[in-house]
N, C-alpha and C positions, 0 to 999 in steps of 0.2 A: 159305864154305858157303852154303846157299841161306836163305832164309828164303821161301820159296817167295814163298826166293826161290825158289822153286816148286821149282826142283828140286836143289839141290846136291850132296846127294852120291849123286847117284845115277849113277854109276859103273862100268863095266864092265859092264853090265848082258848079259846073254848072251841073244843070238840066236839063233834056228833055221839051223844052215847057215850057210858061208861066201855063197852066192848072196843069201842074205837081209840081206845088208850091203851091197848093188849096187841102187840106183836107176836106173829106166832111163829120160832122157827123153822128150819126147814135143814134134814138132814141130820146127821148126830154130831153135826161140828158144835152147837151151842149146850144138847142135853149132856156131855163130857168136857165140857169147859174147864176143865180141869189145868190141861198145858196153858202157860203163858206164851202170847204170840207176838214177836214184835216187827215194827215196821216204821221205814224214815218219816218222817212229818216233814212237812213245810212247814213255810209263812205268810201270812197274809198280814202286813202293818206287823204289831205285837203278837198276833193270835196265831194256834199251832190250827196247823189243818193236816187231813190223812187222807189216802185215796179213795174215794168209793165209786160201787158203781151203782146206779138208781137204774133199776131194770137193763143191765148190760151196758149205762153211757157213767163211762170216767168223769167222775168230779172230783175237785179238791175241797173237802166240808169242815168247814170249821168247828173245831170243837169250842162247844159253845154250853157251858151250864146256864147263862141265863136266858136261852130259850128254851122254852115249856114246850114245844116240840121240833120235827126235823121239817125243815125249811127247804123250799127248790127255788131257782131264778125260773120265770115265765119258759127264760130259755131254755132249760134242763128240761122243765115239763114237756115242752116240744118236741124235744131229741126224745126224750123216752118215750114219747106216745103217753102220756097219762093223760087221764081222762077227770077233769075240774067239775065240781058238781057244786053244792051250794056256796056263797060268800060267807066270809066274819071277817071281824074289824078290828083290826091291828095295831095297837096304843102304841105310839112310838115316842122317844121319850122329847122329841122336841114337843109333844102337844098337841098335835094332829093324830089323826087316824087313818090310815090307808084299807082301801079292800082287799083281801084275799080269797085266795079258793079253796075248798078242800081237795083234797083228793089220797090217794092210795095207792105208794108204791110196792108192785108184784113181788119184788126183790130187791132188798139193799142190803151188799155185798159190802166186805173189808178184808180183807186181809186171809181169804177162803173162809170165812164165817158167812153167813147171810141171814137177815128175816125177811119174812113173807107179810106180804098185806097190810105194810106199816102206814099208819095214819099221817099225813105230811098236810104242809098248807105249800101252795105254789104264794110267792111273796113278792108284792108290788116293788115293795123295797130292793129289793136283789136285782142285780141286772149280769147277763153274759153265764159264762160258765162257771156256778158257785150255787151253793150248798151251805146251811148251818144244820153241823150234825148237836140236837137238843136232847130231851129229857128220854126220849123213844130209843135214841142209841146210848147212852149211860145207863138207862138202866136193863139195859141186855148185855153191853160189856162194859164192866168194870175197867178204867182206865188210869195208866198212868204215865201223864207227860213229861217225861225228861228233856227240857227243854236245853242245858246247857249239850248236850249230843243229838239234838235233836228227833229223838228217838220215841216210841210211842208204844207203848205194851199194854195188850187187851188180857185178861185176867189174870194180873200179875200177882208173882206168888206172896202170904201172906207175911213172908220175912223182908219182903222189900217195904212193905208197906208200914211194916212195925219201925224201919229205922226212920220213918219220915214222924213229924209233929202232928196228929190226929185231932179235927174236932169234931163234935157232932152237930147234926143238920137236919133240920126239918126238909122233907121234901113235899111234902103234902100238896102243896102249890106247883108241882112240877118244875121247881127251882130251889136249888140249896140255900134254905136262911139259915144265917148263923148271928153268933152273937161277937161282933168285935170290938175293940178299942180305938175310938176315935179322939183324939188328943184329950187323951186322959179317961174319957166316961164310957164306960162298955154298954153297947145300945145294941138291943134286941130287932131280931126283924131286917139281916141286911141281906141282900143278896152277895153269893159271891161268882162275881160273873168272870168268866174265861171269854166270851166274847168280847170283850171290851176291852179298848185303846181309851187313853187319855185321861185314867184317871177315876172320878167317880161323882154320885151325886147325893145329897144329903136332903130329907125335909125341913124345910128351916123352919120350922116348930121347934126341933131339937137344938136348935142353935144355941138356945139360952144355957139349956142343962151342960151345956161343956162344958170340961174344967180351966181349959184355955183356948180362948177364944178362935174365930176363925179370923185371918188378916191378909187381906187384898192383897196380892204382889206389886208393889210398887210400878207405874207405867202403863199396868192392865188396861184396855180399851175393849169395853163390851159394845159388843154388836148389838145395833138397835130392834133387830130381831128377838136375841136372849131375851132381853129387858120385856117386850112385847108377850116373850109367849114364858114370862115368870122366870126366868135362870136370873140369879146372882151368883160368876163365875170370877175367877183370877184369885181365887185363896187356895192355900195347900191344906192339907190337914195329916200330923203322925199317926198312922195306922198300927195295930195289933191284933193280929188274926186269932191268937190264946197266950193266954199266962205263961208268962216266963222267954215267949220269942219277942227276936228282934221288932222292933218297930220298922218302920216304910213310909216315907211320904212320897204325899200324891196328890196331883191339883185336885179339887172338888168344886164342884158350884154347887146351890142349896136351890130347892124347888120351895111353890109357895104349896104345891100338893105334892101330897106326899107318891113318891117315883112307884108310881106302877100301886100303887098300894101300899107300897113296904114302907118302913123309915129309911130303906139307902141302898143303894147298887155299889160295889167295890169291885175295880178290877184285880184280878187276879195276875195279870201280866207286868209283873214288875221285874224292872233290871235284875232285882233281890230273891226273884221266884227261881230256882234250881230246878225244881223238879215238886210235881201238883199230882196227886193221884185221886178220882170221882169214883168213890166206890159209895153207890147206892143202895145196893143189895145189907148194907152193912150202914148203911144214914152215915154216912163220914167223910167227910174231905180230909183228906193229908198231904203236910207241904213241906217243904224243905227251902229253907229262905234264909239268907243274911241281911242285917242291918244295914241302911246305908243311909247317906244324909243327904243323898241327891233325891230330887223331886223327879220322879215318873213320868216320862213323854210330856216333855215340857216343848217340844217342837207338836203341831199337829200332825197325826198317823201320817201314811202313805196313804191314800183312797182311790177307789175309782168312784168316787162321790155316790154309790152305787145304793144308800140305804138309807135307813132314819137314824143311825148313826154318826152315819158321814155327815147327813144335815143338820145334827145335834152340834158336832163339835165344827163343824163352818161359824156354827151360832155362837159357840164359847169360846174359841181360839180368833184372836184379833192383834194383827200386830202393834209393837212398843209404839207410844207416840215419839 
């Protein structure tokens, strides 16, 4: 889930129109997409971000597969002059819903690439200068995060992507589900989110079908909030993204409904994660990852409390009694 990570579960979020899901763009830098371009990334908490410009204003955008589209802070909408038109309501995964705007940005710009007239939601959740780049910029460029160099390449070439571990992924939903390994039972239906710090969350309908159980970290102190708005939090669970890769554990909390719809959100940013490449065009995430036996952001993120993320993991993050 996100701790805004600015945006986590914001999911499905619905559009104007099918035409309002089509970026068109502008110049021959995307019909020749051919070179691969690369450029440094930052950090935001876990999460890789890249520079972009939303009609000529510099942001740092979080690459984010588990937002269904590209997100602006109130703030950014302001700097760039864009123009907010009708609301929708933004499922955030603590259990509330926030309003948003739509709107349309003229140009968003990367790394001399650009599209035109991209569908964007201005996000209650978001605050200051910040961006999640969602489903509208992956699937215009093909991306691959090299996080241990902190490095970032937009249509990278098909040899680098062949040495990483490939799975396939529904994007139908304008979020990559895949099918992985939760201590032991391969469950269908999960997201795998690059937006998100701390960890992940599970429907606890599925709780039973494990092969081994989930188990409370000894000390855990849930926040009277979790409890209120459905989180049972403080258990890890070993992760398997496909057959034959290392495992990853990672804290999890189980929802009494199921997260966004899916049966589960899994972050993608783990100490273990080397190098994540979202190639859409081709339904596939590929990753390159080692085993390890330490448990994923077991402190909570860095935040600027800035999202429904932040507020999620305020909720499941409690210190030892």
């Amino acid at each position: 889930m996100k701790s805004t990570t600015l945006g986590a579960f914001i999911l499905g979020l619905a559009l104007v129109g099918a035409a309002a899901l089509l970026a068109h763009t502008t110049g021959s830098a995307l019909a020749s997409a051919s070179t691969a371009t690369t450029l440094a990334s930052g950090w935001n908490a876990t999460r890789t971000t890249v520079p972009v410009t939303v009609d000529g204003v510099r942001v740092p955008c979080v690459l984010d597969t588990g937002s269904s589209a590209v997100l602006v802070s109130p703030a950014v909408a302001q700097s760039a002059r864009l123009v907010a038109s009708s609301g929708t309501f933004e499922l955030a995964p603590d259990g509330r819903t926030y309003l948003d705007q739509h709107t349309r940005i003229p140009r968003l710009g990367v790394a001399g690439h650009a599209l035109s007239d991209v569908p964007a939601l201005i996000s209650a959740t978001l605050k200051g200068n910040s961006a999640l780049c969602g489903y509208d910029f992956f699937a215009h460029f093909p991306t691959l995060i090299d996080r241990d160099r902190q490095l970032v390449t937009l249509f990278p070439a098909s040899s680098a992507l062949n040495r990483l571990r490939c799975l396939p992924i529904d994007i139908s939903p304008r979020v990559p589900l895949a099918t992985v390994e939760i201590n032991g039972t391969w469950i269908s239906h999960i997201v795998l989110d690059s937006g998100m710090a701390g960890g992940g969350a599970l429907w606890d309908g599925l709780r039973s079908q494990l092969r081994q159980p989930l188990v409370s970290s000894a000390g855990y102190e849930a926040r009277p909030s979790a409890v209120e708005d459905g989180f049972a939090c403080g258990a890890s669970a070993s992760v398997r993204f496909s057959q034959g890769a290392p495992s990853a554990s990672m804290p999890i909390c189980t929802e009494q409904q199921r997260p966004d719809g899916y049966n589960g959100i899994i972050e993608t940013n783990l100490p273990t994660m080397h190098a994540m490449a979202v190639d859409y065009p081709h339904h596939r995430i590929c990753l390159s990852l080692t085993g390890s036996t330490l448990v994923a952001a077991q402190s909570r993120p860095s935040s600027n409390g800035s999202s429904a993320w932040a507020r999620f993991n305020q909720s499941r993050y409690a210190p030892p009694r």
